[in-house]
LOMI-880959 format. One record per atom (N, C-alpha, C): y, z, x. Coordinates in steps of 0.1 Angstrom, whole numbers, plus 2048, in hexadecimal, padded with zeros to 3 digits. Last residue first. Layout:
REM residues N
YZX...
***
This chain:
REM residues 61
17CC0AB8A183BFBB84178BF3B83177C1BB9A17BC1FB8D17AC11B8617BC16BB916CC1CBB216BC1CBA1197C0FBB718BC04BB5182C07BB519EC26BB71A2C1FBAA19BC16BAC19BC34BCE193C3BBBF196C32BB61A9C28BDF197C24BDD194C2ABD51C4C2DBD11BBC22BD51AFC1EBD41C3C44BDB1C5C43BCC1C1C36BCA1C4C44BF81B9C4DBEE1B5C47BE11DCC35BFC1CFC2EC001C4C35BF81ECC46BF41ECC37BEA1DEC33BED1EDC5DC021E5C58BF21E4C4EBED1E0C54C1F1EDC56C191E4C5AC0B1CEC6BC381CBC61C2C1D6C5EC251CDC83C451D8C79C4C1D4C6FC431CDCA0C371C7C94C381D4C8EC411CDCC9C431D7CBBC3A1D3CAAC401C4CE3C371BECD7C3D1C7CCDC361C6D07C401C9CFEC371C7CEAC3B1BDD29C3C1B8D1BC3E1C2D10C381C2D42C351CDD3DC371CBD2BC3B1B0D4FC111B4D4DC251BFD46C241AFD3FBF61A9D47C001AED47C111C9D37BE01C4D33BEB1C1D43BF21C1D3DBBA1CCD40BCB1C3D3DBD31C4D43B9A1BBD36BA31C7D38BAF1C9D4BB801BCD54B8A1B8D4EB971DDD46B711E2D48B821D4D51B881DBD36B5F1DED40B591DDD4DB671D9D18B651E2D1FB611E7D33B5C1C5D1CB6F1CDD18B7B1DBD20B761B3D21B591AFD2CB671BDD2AB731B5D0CB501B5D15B461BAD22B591ABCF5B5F1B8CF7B5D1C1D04B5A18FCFFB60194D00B6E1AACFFB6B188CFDB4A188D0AB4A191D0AB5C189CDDB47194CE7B3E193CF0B41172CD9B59182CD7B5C18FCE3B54160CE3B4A163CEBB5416ECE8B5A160CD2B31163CDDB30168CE5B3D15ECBAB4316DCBAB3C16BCCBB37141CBEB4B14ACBBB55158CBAB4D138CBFB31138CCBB3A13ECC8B42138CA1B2513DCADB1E13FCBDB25148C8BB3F13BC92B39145C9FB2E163C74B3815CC7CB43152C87B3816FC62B2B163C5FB3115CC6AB3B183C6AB1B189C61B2B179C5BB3017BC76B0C180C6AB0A183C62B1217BC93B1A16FC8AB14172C7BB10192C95B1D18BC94B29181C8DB27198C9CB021A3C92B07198C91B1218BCAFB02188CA5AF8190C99B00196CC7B11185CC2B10183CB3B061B1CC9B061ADCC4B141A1CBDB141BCCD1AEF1B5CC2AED1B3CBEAFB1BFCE9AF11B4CE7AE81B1CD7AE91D9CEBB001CACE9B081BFCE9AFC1F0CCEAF71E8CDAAF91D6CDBAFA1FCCBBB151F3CBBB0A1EECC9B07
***
C-alpha cells in the first residue's frame, strides 16, 4: 500500500490516531534502512506462533 495511505489505513483498523502515526514513522524508518540491531544480543522464544498468534486472536475477538 502506498505510504500516504499507511496512517489512515491503521486508523481504520481501529488503532489511535498517534499510535498509527508512530507506526508509519517506524515503517517509514525500516524502510529507508535507519533501523539495525544494537550489539550482538540475541533471544530466541521456545513459544511456536501459532500458539502466540492465538492468544493475540482471542484477546482480539
Amino acid at each position: 500500500m502506498p505510504r500516504a495511505a499507511w496512517t489512515d489505513t491503521l486508523v481504520a483498523t481501529g488503532l489511535p490516531l498517534r499510535a498509527a502515526e508512530l507506526l508509519g514513522g517506524l515503517y517509514e524508518a525500516g524502510d529507508a534502512g535507519r533501523l539495525a540491531p544494537a550489539g550482538d544480543r540475541q533471544v530466541r522464544g521456545t513459544t511456536p506462533i501459532e500458539e502466540t498468534l492465538g492468544a493475540v486472536l482471542q484477546l482480539v475477538a
